[in-house]
C-alpha positions in Angstrom: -32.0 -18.1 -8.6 -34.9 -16.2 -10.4 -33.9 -13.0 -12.8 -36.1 -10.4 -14.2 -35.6 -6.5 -15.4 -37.4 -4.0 -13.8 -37.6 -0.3 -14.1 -37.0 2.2 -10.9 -40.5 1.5 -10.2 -40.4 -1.5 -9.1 -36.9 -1.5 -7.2 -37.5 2.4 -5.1 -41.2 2.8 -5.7 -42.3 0.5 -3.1 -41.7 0.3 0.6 -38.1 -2.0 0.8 -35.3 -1.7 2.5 -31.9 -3.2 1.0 -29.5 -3.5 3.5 -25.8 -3.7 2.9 -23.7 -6.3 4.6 -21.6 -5.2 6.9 -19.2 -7.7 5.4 -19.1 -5.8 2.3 -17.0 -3.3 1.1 -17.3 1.0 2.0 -18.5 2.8 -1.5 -15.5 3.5 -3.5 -17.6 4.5 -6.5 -15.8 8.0 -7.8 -16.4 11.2 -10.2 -14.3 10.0 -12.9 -15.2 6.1 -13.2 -17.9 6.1 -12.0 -21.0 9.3 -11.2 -19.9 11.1 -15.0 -20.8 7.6 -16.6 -24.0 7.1 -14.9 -24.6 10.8 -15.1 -23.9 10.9 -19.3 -26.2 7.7 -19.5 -29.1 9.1 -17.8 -28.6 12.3 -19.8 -29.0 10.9 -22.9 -31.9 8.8 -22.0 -33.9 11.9 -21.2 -33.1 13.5 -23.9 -34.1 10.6 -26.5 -37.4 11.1 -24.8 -37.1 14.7 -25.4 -36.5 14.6 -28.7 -39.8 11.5 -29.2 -42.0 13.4 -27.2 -43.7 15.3 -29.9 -44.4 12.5 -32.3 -44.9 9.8 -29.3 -42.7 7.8 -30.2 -41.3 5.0 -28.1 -37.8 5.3 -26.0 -35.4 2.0 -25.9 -34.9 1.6 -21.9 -31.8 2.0 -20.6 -29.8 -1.0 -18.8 -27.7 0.1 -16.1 -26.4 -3.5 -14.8 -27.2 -6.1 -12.7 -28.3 -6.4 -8.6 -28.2 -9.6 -6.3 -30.4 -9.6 -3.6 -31.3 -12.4 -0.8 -34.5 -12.2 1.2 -33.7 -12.2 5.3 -36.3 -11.8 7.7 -36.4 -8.7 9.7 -39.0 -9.2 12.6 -38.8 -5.3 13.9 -40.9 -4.0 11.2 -43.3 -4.5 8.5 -41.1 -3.7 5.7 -40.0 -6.3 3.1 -36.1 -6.7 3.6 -33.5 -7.8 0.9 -30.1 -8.4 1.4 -27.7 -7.1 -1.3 -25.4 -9.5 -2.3 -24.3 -7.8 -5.3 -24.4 -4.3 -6.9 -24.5 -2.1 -3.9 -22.0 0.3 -5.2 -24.7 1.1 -8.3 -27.8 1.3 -5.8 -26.2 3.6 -2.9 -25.0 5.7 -6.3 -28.8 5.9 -7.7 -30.2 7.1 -3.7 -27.5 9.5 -4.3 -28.6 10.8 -7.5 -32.1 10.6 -6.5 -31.4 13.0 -3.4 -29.7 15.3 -5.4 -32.5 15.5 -8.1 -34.8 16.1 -4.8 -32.8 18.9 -3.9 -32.7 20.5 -7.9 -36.7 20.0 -7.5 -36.8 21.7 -4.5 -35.2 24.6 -5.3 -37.1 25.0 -8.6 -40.4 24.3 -5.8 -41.6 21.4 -8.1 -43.7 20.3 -5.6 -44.8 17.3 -7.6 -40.8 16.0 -8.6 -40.4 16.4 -4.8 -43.4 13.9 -4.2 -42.7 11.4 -7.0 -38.6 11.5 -5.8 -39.3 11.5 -2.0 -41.5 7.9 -2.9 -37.8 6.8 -4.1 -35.6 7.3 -1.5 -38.0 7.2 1.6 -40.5 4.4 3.4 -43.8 4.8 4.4 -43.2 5.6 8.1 -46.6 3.9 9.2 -45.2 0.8 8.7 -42.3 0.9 11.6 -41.4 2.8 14.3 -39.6 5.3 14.0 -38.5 6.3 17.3 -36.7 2.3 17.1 -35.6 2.3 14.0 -34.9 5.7 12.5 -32.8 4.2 9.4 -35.4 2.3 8.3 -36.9 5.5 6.9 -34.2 4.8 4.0 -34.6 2.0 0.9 -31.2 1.4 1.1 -28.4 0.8 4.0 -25.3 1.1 3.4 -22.8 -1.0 5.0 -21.4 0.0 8.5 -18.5 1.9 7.6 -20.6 4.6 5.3 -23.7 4.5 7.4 -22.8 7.8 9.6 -22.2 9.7 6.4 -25.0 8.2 4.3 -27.5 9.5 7.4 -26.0 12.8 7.7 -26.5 13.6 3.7 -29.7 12.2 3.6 -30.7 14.6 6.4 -29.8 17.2 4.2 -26.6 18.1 6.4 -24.1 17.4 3.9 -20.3 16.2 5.4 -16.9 15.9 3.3 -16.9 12.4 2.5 -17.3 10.4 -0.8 -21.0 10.6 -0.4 -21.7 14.4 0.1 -19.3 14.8 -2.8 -21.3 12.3 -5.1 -24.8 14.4 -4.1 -23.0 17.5 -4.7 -21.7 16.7 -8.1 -24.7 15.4 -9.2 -27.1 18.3 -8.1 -24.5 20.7 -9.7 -24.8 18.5 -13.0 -28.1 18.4 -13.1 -29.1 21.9 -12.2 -26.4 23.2 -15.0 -28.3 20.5 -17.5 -32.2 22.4 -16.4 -30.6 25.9 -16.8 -29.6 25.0 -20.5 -33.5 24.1 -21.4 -35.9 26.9 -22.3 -38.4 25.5 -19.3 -36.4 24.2 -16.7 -39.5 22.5 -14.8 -40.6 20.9 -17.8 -37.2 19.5 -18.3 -37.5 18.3 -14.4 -40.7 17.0 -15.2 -39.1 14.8 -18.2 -36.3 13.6 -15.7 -38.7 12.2 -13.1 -40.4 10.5 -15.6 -37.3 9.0 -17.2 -36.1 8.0 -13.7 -39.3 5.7 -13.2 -39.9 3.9 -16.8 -36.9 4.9 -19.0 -34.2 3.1 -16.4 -33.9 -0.5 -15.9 -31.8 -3.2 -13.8 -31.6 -6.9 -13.5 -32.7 -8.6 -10.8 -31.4 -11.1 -9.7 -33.2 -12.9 -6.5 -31.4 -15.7 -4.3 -33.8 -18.6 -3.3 -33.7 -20.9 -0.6 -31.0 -23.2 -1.8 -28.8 -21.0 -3.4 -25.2 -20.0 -1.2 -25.0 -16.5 -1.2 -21.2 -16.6 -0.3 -21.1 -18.8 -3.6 -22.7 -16.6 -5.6 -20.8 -13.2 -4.2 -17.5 -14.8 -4.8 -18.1 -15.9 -8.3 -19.3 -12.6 -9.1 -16.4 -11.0 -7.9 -13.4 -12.5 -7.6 -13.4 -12.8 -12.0 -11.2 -10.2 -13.1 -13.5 -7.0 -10.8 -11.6 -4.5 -9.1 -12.6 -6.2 -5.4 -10.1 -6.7 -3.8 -9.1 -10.1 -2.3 -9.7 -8.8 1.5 -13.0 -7.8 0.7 -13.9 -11.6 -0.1 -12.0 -12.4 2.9 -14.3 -10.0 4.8 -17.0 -11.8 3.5 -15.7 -15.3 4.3 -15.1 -14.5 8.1 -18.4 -12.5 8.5 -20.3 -15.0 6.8 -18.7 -17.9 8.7 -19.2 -15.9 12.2 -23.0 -15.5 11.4 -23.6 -18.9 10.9 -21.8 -19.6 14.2 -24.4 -17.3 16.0 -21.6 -14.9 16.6 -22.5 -11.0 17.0 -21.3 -10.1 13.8 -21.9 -5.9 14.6 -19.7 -6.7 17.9 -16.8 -8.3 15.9 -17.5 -5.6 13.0 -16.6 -2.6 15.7 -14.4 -4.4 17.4 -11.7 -6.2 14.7 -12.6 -4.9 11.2 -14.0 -1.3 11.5 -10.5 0.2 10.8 -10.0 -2.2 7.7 -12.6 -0.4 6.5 -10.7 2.8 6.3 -8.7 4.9 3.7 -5.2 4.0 5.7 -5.8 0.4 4.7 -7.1 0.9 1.2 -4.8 3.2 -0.3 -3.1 1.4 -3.5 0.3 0.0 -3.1 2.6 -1.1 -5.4 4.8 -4.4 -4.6 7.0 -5.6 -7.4 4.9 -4.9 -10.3 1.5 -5.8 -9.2 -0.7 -2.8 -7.5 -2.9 -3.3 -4.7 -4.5 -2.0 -1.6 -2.3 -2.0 1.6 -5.2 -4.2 3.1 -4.2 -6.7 0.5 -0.5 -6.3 0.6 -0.4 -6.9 4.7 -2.8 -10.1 4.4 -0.4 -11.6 2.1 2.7 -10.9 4.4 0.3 -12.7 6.9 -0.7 -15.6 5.0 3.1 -16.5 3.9 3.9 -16.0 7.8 1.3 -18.4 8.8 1.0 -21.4 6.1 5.1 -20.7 4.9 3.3 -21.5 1.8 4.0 -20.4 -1.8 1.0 -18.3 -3.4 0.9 -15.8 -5.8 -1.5 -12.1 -5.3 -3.9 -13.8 -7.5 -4.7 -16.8 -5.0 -4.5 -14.9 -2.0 -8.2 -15.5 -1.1 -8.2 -19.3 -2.1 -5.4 -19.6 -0.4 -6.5 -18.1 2.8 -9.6 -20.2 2.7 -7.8 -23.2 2.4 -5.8 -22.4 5.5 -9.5 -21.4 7.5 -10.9 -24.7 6.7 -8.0 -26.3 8.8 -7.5 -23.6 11.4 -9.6 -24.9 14.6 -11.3 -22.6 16.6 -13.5 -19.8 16.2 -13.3 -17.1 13.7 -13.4 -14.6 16.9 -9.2 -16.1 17.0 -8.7 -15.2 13.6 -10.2 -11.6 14.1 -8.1 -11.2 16.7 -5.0 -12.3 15.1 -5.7 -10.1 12.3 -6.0 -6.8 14.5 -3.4 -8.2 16.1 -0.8 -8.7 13.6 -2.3 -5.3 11.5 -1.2 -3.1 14.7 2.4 -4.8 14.4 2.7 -4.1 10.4 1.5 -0.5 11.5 4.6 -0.4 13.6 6.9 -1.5 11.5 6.2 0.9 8.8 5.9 3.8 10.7 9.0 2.9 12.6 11.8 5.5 13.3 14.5 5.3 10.7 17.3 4.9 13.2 18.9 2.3 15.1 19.1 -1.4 13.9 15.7 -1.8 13.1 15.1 1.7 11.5 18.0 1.9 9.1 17.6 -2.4 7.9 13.5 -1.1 7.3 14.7 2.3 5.7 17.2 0.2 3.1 14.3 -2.1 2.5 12.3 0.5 1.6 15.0 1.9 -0.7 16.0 -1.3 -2.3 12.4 -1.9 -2.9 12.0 -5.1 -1.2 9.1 -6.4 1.0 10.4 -10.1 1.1 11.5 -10.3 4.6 8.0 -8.9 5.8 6.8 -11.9 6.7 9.8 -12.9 8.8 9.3 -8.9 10.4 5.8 -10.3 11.5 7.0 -13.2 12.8 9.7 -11.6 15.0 7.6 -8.6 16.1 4.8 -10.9 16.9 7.1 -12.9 19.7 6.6 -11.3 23.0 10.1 -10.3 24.6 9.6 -12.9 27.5 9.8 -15.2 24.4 12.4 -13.6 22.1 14.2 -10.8 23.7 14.8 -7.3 22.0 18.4 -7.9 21.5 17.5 -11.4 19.5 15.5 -9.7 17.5 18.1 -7.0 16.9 20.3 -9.5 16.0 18.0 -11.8 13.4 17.2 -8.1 11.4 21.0 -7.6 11.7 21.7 -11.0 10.0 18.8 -10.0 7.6 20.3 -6.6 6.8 23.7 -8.2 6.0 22.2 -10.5 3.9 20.6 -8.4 1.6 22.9 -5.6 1.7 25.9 -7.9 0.6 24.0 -9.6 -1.8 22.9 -5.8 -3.2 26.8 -5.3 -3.7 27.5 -7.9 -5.6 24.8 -7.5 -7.6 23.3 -10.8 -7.0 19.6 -11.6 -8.1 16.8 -11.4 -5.9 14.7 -13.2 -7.6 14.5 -16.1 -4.9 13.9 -14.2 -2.2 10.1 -14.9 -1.4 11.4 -18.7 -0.7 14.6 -17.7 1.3 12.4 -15.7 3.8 9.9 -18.0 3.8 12.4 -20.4 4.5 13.7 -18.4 7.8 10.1 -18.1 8.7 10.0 -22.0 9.1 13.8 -22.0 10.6 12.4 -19.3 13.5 8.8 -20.5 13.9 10.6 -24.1 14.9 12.9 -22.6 17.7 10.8 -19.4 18.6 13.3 -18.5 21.8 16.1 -18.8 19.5 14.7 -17.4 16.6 18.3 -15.2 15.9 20.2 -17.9 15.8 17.8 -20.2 13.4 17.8 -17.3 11.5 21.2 -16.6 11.3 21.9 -20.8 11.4 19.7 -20.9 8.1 21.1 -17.7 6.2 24.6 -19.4 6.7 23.4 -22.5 5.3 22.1 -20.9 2.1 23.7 -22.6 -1.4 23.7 -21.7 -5.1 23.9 -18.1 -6.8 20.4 -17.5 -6.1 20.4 -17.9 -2.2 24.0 -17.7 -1.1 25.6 -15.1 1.8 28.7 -13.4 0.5 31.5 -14.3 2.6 33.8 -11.7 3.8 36.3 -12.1 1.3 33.8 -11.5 -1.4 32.2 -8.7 0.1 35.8 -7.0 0.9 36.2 -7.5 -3.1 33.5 -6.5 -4.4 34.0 -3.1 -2.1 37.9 -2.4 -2.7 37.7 -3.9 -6.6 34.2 -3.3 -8.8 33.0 -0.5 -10.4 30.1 -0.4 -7.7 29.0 3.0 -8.9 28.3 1.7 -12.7 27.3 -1.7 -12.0 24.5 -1.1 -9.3 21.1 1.0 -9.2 22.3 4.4 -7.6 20.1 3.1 -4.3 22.3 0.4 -3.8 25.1 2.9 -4.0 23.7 5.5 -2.0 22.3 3.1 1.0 26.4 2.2 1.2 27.6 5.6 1.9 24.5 6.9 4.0 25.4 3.6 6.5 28.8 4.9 6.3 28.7 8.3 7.2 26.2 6.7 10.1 29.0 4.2 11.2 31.8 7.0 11.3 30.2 9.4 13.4 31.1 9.2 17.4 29.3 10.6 20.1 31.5 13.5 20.1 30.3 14.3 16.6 27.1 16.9 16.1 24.3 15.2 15.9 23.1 16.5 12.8 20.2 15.3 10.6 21.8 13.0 7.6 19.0 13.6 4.9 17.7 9.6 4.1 14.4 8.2 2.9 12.7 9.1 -0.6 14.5 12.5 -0.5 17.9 11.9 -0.2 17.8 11.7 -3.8 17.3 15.3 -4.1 19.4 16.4 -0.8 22.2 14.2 -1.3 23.7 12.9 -4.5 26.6 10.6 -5.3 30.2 12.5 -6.0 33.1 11.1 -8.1 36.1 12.6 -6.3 37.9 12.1 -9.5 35.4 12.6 -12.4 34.2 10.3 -14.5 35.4 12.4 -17.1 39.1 12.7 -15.8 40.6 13.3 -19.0 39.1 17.4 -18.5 41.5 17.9 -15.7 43.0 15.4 -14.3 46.7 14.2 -15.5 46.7 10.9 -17.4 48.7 8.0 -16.2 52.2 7.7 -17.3 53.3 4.3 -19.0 49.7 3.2 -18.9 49.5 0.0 -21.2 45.7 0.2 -20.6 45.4 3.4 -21.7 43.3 4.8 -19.0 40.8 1.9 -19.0 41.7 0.8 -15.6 41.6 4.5 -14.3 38.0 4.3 -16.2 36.8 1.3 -13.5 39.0 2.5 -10.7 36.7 6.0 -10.8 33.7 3.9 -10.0 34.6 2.1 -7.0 34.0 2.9 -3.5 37.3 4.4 -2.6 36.5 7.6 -5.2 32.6 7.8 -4.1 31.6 10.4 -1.4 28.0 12.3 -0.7 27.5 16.0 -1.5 24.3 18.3 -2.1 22.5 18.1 -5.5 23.1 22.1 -5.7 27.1 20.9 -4.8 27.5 18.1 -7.3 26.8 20.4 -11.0 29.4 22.6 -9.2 32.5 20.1 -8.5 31.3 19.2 -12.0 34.9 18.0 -13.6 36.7 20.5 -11.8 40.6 19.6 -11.0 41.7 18.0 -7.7 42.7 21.5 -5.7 39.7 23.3 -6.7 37.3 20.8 -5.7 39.1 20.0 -2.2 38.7 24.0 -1.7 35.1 23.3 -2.3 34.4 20.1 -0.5 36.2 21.5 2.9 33.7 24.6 2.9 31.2 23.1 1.9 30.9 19.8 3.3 29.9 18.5 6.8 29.7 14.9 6.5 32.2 12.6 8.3 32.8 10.2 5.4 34.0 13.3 3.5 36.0 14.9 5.8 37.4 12.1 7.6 38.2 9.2 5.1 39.0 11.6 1.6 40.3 15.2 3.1 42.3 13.3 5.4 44.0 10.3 5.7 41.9 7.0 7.2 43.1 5.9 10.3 46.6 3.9 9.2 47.1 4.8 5.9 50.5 5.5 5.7 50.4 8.4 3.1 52.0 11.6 3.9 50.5 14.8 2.4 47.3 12.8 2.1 45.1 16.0 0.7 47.7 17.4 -1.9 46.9 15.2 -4.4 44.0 12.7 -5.8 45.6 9.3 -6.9 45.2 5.5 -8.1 46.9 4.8 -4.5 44.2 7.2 -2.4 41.4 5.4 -4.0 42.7 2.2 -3.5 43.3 2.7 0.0 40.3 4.6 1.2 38.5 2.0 -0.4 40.4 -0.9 1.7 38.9 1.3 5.0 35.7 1.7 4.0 35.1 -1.5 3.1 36.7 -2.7 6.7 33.8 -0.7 8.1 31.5 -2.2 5.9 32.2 -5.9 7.1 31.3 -4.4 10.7 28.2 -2.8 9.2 26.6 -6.1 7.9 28.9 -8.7 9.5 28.6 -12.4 8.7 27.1 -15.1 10.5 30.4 -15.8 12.8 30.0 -12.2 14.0 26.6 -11.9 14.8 25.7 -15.3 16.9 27.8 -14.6 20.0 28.2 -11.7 21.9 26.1 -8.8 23.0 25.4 -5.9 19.8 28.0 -3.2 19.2 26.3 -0.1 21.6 26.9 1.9 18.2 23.8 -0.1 16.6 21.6 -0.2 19.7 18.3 1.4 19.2 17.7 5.2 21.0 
């Protein structure tokens, strides 16, 4: 490869076009990384040369970075064409600045700014046709996904996207900068000129041996903010264009909505942020190779697994679309049933670990795995998580269990519950083990569940409570859940945790209240109320805050487990009073319901599903 610096001049001044790869990334250049940077820099370059002017001195340049470009032939017109390979995020940005200077000489009528810019961002239309190719009026084109925009603000008719903005900030920052010099046109006239000699760029140009896939990934996949799918992008593009594939065709067809702010927005998985786009092609990866790879490797990893996929990369487009539309699903999926609550307490618990296995099952049709096998493997999956939650058991092993399952249902497809199932029961060691019934029933009647766990471990336990004792003869009313039941519904100690306030101490008590101090905690004592209810109740004694609850209160777990007696209790007077012995045997129901919420593997692989967990 050749390298050399050149000034504006030589880049925009002649007749070029630099096209963008539609393999490439959409501009993601903003206001505050990005335009105020180049803005300040070009400020204070004209302003050097203000200031030398007078006495003629000379100005130091100004580097603004480096540019990649590859020659491709381009038989439709005359015009020399370069591909960018690198840098197109810094060239769209300088057509954009360049406009909006156009439009600050405009309005001041500098006819001779307008001239001397116009050479900058527009080709000599003798040498094409412009009735075949209108776009190649422009020096650069952007990739596919900004062209629309980039031709409607270069017409002058503006639009609300990250372009228009960019042209719009910089014209207001330049016009403020004119208006603050006693000649304005003079100071135009002193931008122009700084534009074509004072700014300069590296170029850096391919030749006929060098790989230009090479060269783009080195460039950008050492410690730059592109993102993993956008090399993958280039990977599958490249490969399809070598293949004599339409790449535009596949572009529209597969990638175009890849391309789009749904699939870019940041996301944040364990502690590592990235984009969604990045997020669901990792989910996908671990489904297909079952492999173990970290965010970092994603693209190696994916282009390891290309080299020994057979077929052509049409398949893998399709698979991608495919399996995209099925993550798009699941996340926007209702928050009820089976499958809605298990993907609402993943979300709470703030694990993504079984996503793979999700793909996996959603992508079997239902002549291959029927919707009640599938209910049953997320079942299975919900149990095993839940349970493990409870007894507050790491989860730091996770990516290998589901990866695991993955394997286990990929081998017997049809039966993919029951491998799934088969395998969870089958799990050894702290680390990867299903609670059994007895230690789930002990860990619900006996630990301090409330002090020991993260509240959303807590709270996930009574919402699928409440769920699991209403009936269809109760109102159907709205249970707040998601990201703001935190601040509709709050956990309740029935007896405080300061019981000492109000409550009578134990009589005889060798412990001295310490076991009270535990008992409060557990799951017999914990109940839901409104975050306005809860300061309230506050430490309020027994008869007060039953008063309170009864008016107040709507929810079953409330009223039918803890202001009156559980089905077989055997306690008269239930509500008069608020003892060790309530607790203790509220607790022993709920956590009987609990074993039929997430039920263990004996439960769940015979038998059609309760109708109280079928899907609406």
């Amino acid at each position: 490869m050749r390298a050399d610096t050149v000034d504006l001049r030589r880049i925009f001044g002649r007749d070029v076009r630099y096209t963008v790869p539609l393999f490439q990334r959409p501009y993601v250049w903003n206001r505050d990384d990005n335009w105020s940077a180049l803005w300040e820099d070009i400020r204070r370059t004209v302003e050097r040369a203000e200031q030398a002017a007078p006495s003629e001195e000379t100005v130091t340049p100004h580097f603004l970075g480096a540019v990649v470009f590859d020659n491709i032939s381009y038989p439709s017109s005359s015009l020399e064409t370069r591909q960018v390979i690198d840098g197109q995020q810094r060239l769209t940005t300088l057509q954009l600045f360049l406009f909006a200077a156009r439009l600050s000489a405009a309005a001041l009528h500098h006819e001779r700014s307008v001239r001397l810019l116009s050479k900058f961002l527009e080709n000599d239309e003798d040498l094409f046709d412009r009735a075949q190719h209108p776009d190649h009026l422009y020096k650069v084109w952007p990739t596919n996904a900004d062209r629309d925009e980039f031709r409607a603000v270069m017409a002058g008719q503006g639009g609300g996207g990250r372009l228009a903005e960019a042209v719009a900030y910089f014209q207001q920052e330049i016009d403020a900068w004119l208006a603050e010099g006693a000649e304005p046109r003079e100071r135009l006239g002193m931008l122009v000129q700084a534009l074509r000699e004072q700014l300069r760029l590296v170029i850096i140009d391919l030749e006929e041996h060098d790989d230009a896939q090479v060269v783009f990934e080195t460039l950008n996949s050492r410690g730059t903010p592109l993102e993993h799918a956008d090399l993958i992008k280039n990977l599958l593009f490249r490969n399809a264009e070598r293949a004599g594939a339409d790449v535009d065709r596949l572009y529209k067809t597969y990638w175009a909505p890849f391309d789009q702010d749904e699939w870019r927005t940041e996301q944040t998985t364990g502690r590592i942020t990235r984009s969604r786009l990045d997020v669901f092609l990792t989910y996908w990866l671990t489904m297909r190779t079952q492999r173990e790879f970290t965010a970092s490797t994603l693209f190696k990893e994916f282009e390891r697994w290309l080299l020994a996929s057979p077929g052509p990369t049409e398949d893998v487009f399709a698979e991608l679309t495919r399996y995209a539309e099925i993550y798009d699903f699941i996340d926007d999926h209702p928050l009820h049933g089976v499958e809605g609550r298990f993907l609402y307490r993943m979300k709470v618990l703030q694990t993504s670990t079984p996503m793979p296995l999700l793909l996996f099952l959603y992508g079997l049709d239902e002549s291959v795995l029927p919707l009640e096998r599938r209910r049953r493997a997320i079942r299975a999956m919900d149990s095993y998580l839940v349970r493990r939650t409870i007894l507050n058991l790491s989860n730091r092993d996770y990516n290998n269990v589901f990866r695991d399952l993955v394997a286990a249902a990929a081998r017997h497809p049809e039966n993919a519950d029951e491998a799934v199932i088969k395998a969870l029961a089958a799990m050894q060691g702290h680390h990867r083990h299903w609670p059994s019934d007895h230690e789930f029933r002990a860990s619900l009647e006996q630990d301090p569940i409330y002090s020991r766990l993260y509240r959303r471990g807590v709270r996930i336990l009574l919402e699928a409570l409440e769920d699991e004792l209403r009936t269809d003869h109760t109102e159907q009313l709205t249970v707040p859940v998601g990201e703001q039941a935190g601040a509709k519904l709050t956990i309740e100690h029935v007896m405080p945790q300061s019981w000492r306030d109000n409550w009578p101490p134990l009589e005889n008590d060798p412990s001295d209240g310490s076991d009270r101090d535990e008992l409060v905690h557990t799951l017999g004592n914990l109940t839901l109320v409104t975050a306005r209810l809860n300061p309230t109740l506050g430490n309020m004694a027994w008869e007060a805050k039953r008063q309170w609850l009864s008016k107040h209160s709507l929810l079953r777990l409330t009223h039918g487990t803890l202001l009156s007696a559980p089905p077989n209790a055997g306690i008269g007077d239930w509500a008069a009073t608020w003892d060790e012995h309530r607790i203790r045997t509220r607790g022993a129901y709920l956590a009987t319901l609990a074993l039929g919420i997430w039920p263990h593997a004996e439960d769940l692989s015979v038998g059609p599903l309760p109708s109280g967990h079928d899907d609406a």
